[in-house]
N, C-alpha and C positions, 0 to 999 in steps of 0.2 A: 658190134662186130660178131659174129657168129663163125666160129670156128668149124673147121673139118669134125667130122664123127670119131673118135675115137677108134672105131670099131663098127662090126656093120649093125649091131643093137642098139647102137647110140642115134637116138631121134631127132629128127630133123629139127632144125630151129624153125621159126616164123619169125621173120624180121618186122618188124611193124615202121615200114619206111616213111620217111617226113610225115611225120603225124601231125603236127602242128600247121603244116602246110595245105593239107588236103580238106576238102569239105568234111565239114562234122559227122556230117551221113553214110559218108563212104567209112571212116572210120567205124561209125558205130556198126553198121553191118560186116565191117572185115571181124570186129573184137564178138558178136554174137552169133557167127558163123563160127568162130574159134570155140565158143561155148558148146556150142550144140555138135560140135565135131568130139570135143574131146572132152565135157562135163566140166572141168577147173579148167584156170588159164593163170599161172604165172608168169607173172611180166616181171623183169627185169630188167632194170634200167639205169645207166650212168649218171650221177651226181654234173658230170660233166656237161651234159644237153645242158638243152635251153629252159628257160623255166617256162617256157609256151609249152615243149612237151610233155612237161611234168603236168602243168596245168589240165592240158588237155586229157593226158589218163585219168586224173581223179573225175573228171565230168564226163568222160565216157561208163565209168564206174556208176556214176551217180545219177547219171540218166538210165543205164541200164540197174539198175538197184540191188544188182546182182553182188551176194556175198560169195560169189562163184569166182571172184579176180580177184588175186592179190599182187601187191605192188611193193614190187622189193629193191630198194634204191640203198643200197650198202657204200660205204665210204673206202671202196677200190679202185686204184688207177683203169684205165680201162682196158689192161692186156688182163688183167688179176680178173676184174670182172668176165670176160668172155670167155677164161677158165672155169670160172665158178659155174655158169651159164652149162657149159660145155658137164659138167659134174652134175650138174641138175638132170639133165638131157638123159645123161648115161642111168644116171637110178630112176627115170619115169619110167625103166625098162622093168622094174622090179614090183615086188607084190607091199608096195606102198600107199599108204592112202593118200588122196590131195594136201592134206594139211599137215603132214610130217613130212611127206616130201617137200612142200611151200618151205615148212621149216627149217628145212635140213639146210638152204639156205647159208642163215645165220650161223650157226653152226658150222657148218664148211671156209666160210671166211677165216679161221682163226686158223687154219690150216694152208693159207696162203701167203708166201712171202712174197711182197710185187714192190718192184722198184727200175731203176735207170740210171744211164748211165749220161750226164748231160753236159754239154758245150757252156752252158751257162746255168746259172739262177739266179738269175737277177729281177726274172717274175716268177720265181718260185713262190707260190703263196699255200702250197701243201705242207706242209710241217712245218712246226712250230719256229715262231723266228729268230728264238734264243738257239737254235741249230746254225742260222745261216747268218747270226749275227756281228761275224768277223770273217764273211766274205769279199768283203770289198777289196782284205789284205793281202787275198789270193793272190799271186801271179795272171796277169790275162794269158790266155791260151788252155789255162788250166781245165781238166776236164774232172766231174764231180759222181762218185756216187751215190745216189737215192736214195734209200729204203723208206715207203710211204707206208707201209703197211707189214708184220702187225705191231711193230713198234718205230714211231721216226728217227734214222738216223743219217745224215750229210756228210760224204768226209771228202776231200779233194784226194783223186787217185793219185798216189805214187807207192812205189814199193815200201813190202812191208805194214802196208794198210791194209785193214781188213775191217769186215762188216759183221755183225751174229746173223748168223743165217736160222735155218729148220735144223731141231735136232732130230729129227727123223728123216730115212730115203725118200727122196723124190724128183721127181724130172724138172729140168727148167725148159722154160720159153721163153725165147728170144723176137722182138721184135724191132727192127734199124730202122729209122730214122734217117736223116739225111747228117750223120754222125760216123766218121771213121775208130774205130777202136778194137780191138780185139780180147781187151782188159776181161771182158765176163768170160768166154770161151778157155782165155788161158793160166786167167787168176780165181774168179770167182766161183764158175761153177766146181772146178777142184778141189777149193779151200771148205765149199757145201757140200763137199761129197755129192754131188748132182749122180746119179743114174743114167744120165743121158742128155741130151739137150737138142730139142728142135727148133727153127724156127717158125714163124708167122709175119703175116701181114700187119702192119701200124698200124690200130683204130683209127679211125676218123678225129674221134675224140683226144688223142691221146698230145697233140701239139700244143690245146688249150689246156690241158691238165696238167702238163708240165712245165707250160711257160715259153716253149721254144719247139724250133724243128729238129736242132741239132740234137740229137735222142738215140737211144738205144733203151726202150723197153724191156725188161725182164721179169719173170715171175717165177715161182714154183709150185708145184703141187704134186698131188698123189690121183696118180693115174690110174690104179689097180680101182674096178668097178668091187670088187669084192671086199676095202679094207673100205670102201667109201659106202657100203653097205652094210658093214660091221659097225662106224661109228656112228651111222643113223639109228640102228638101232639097237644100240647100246645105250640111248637118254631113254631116259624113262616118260613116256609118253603120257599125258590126261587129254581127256573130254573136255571143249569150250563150251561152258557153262550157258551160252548165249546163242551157237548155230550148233551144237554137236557135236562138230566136228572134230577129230583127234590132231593134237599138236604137241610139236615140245616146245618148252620154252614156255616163258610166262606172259608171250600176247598171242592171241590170234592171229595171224597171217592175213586173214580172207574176212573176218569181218569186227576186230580189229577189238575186240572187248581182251577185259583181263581180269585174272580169278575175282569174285568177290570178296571183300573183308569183312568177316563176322564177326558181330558186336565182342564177341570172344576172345577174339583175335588181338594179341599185343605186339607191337611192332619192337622188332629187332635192336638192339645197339646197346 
């Protein structure tokens, strides 16, 4: 899902629809028209799809032979994801090269709390199952809090429960499901100090990733383009030793090599 712009610097998404569906050709022409438009292309994509779609970007990749695409599939619900997406967007406005921005990425995810608010889990298979291991004993009716990301935590809502949120300000988003509750608006976002709260539209994705319809998606994040510009480049950046290109973090983005270890070199621990 491709969120609204932030602001009017914040750059359009390309949605790359039914991939899996469409002739191979039509694909490979939409991903080498995106090349030749814009020199990189970060893709970003749900855990949630299909594994035809995952499929298909790696051999679009690999047909085109291009270390020009990177493929970033990060383990966020898919409202968390279309923020992060939407955060990518907003710093392509900035004087970043391809491969720190790709980066910035990873990085950005730790910065995201995403969860829900759910009717059920009973196909809840995102978080560990010694979380949901004494659900059964719940009350039916009962409605459950989420937190998938960046630490798992389950709790059945009633008063006086609470979750760890961000210890830093930032805005949440909202996205309902076919789920009555008002529980984030009047408990949650307060308890996080939320800055504000908007909503959005349900992923697509977001019914299979949580196990049900009955939903109310939420996430948080840090809106401001400028603190989101601050901590990109705050890490300390190197050259991949293998395409050039500048990255942080210890793999490539784009063509997926990681530092060399020199006969030198003694390993940690």
């Amino acid at each position: 899902m491709a969120l609204p712009a932030q602001d009017e610097r914040t750059l359009p998404a390309v949605v790359l629809r039914d991939l899996d569906q469409r002739p191979l050709d039509q694909a490979l022409s939409e991903m080498q028209a995106l090349i030749d438009q814009h020199g990189h292309v970060v893709v970003v994509s749900s855990q949630a799809v299909s594994e035809g779609v995952d499929r298909r970007l790696h051999t679009i990749r690999s047909i085109l032979e291009s270390d020009r695409i990177a493929l970033f599939r990060p383990n966020l619900p898919p409202l968390g994801l279309a923020v992060l997406a939407r955060q990518l967007r907003q710093l392509a406005t900035c004087d970043l090269s391809p491969g720190v921005l790709a980066s910035a990425g990873r990085l950005l995810t730790h910065y995201i709390h995403a969860g829900a608010v759910l009717g059920s889990v009973t196909k809840l298979d995102r978080v560990p199952v010694g979380l949901k291991s004494h659900a059964k004993s719940w009350v039916p009716g009962s409605q459950f809090a989420v937190i998938a990301h960046p630490e798992p935590q389950l709790v059945r809502i009633a008063p006086g429960v609470a979750l760890e949120g961000p210890e830093f300000a930032t805005w949440m988003l909202v996205a309902k499901g076919q789920l009555q509750s008002d529980w984030i608006g009047t408990t949650l976002a307060p308890a996080w100090n939320a800055m504000g709260l908007r909503e959005a539209t349900l992923p697509a994705e977001s019914v299979s990733w949580w196990g049900t319809s009955k939903l109310i998606e939420f996430c948080t994040y840090l809106p401001d383009l400028s603190v989101l510009y601050q901590l990109v480049t705050s890490v300390r950046q190197s050259v991949c030793h293998w395409c050039g290109i500048d990255v942080i973090g210890d793999r490539c983005v784009f063509c997926s090599a990681t530092p060399p270890v020199h006969e030198n070199q003694t390993s940690s621990g």
